[in-house]
C-alpha positions as CSV (number, residue, x, y, z in Angstrom):
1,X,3.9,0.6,12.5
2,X,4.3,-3.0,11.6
3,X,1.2,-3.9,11.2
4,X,0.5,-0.9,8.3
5,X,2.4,-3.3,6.3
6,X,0.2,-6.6,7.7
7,X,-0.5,-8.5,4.5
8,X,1.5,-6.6,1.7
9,X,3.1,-9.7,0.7
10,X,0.1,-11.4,-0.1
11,X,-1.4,-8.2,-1.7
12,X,1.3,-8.2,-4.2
13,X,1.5,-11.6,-5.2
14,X,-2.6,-11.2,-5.2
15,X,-2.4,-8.5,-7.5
16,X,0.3,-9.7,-9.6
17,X,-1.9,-12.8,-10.4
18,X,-4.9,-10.3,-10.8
19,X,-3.1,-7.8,-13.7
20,X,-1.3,-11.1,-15.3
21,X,-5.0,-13.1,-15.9
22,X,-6.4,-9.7,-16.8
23,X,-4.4,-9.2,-19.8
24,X,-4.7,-13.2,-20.7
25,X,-8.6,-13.0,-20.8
26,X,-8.5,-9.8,-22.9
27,X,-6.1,-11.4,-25.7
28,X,-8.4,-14.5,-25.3
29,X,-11.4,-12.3,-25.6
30,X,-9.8,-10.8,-28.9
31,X,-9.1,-14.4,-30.6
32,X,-12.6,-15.6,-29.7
33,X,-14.9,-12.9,-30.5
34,X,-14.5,-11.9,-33.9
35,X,-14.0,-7.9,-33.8
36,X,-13.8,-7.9,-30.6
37,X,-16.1,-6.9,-27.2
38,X,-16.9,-3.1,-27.1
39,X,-14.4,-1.7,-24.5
40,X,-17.2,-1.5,-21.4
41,X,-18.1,-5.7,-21.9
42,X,-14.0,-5.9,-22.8
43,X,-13.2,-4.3,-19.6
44,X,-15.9,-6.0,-17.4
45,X,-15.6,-8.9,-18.4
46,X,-12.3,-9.8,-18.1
47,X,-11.7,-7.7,-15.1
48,X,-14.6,-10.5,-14.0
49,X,-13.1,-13.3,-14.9
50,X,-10.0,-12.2,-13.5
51,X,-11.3,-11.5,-10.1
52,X,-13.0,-15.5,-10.3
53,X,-9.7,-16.7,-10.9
54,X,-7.6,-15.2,-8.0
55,X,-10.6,-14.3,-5.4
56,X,-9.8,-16.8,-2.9
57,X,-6.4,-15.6,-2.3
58,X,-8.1,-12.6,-2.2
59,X,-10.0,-14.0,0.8
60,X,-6.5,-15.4,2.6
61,X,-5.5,-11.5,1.9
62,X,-8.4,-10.2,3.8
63,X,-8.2,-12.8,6.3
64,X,-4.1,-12.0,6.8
65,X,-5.0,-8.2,6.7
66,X,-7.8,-8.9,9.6
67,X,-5.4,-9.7,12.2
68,X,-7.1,-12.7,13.5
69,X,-4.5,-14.9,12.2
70,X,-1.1,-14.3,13.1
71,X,1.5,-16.9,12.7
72,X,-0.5,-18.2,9.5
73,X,0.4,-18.8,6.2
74,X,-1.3,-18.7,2.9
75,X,-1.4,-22.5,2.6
76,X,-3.2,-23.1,6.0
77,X,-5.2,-19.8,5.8
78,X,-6.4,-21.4,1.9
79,X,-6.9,-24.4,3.7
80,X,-9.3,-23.4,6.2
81,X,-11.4,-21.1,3.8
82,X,-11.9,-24.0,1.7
83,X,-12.8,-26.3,4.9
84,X,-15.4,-23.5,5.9
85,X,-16.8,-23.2,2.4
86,X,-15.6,-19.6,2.6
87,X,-13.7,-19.7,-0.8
88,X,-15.9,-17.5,-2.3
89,X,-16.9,-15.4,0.1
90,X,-18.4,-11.5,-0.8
91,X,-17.7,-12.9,-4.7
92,X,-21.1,-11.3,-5.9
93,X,-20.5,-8.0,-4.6
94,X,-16.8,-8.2,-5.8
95,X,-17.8,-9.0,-9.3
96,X,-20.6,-6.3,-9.6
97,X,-18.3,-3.7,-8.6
98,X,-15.6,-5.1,-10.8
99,X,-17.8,-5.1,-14.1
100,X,-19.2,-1.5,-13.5
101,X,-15.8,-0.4,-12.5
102,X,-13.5,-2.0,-14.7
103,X,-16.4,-1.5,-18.1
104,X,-16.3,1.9,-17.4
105,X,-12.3,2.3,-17.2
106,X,-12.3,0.5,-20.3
107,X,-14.1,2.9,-22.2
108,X,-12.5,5.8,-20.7
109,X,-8.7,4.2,-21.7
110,X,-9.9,3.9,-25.2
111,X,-11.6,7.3,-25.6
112,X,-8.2,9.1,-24.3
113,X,-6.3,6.3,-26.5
114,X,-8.3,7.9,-29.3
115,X,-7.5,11.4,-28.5
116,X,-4.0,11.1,-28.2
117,X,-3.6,9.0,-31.4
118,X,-5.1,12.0,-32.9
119,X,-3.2,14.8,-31.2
C-alpha cells in the first residue's frame, strides 16, 4: 500500500509550482499583448511555458515514482538528471500534449464562462 503513495510529496509541490507559473504567465500574457491572446494560444501557451519552467522536477517526480531510487531525495535525484543531461527529458512530447490540451480547455472555460454570465 505504501508505495500507492510513492512520490505524492513531490507531485504536489510539482504541481503547486505548475498552477502558480500558470496563472503568472497568463497575467504576463495580458500586460504584454495588447487585447490579449485568443483563449486556445492563451491556454497553450502558458500552460507551455509553465510545463518549461517546472519540467525537470517533473523528471525527479517520474524518477521517485519509478522506484529505482529509494532512499533519494529531490536534491540528489535533480543532481543526477542534470549530470546525465536528462533535465529535459520527454519535453517535446510533454509540450505538444500540453498546448493541444491546455488551448483547447481554454476555449472551453471561456465558452461556458460566456454562458453562465448570460444565464
Amino acid at each position: 500500500m505504501k508505495e500507492v503513495f510513492q512520490g505524492s510529496g513531490v507531485t504536489m509541490l510539482r504541481n503547486a509550482f505548475l498552477f502558480s507559473s500558470f496563472v503568472v504567465y497568463i497575467d504576463f500574457s495580458k500586460q504584454i499583448v495588447p487585447g490579449g491572446l485568443g483563449p486556445f494560444l492563451e491556454g497553450g501557451v502558458c500552460a507551455s511555458l509553465a510545463w518549461m519552467t517546472i519540467w525537470p522536477l517533473d523528471v525527479v517526480k517520474s524518477q521517485m515514482q519509478s522506484g529505482n531510487y529509494k532512499g533519494q531525495g529531490i536534491g540528489s535525484l535533480l543532481k543526477g538528471i542534470i549530470r546525465d543531461g536528462l533535465l529535459f527529458r520527454g519535453l517535446l512530447p510533454g509540450l505538444l500534449r500540453s498546448t493541444i490540451a491546455n488551448g483547447a480547455g481554454m476555449v472551453m472555460y471561456r465558452k461556458t464562462e460566456q454562458y453562465l454570465n448570460n444565464q
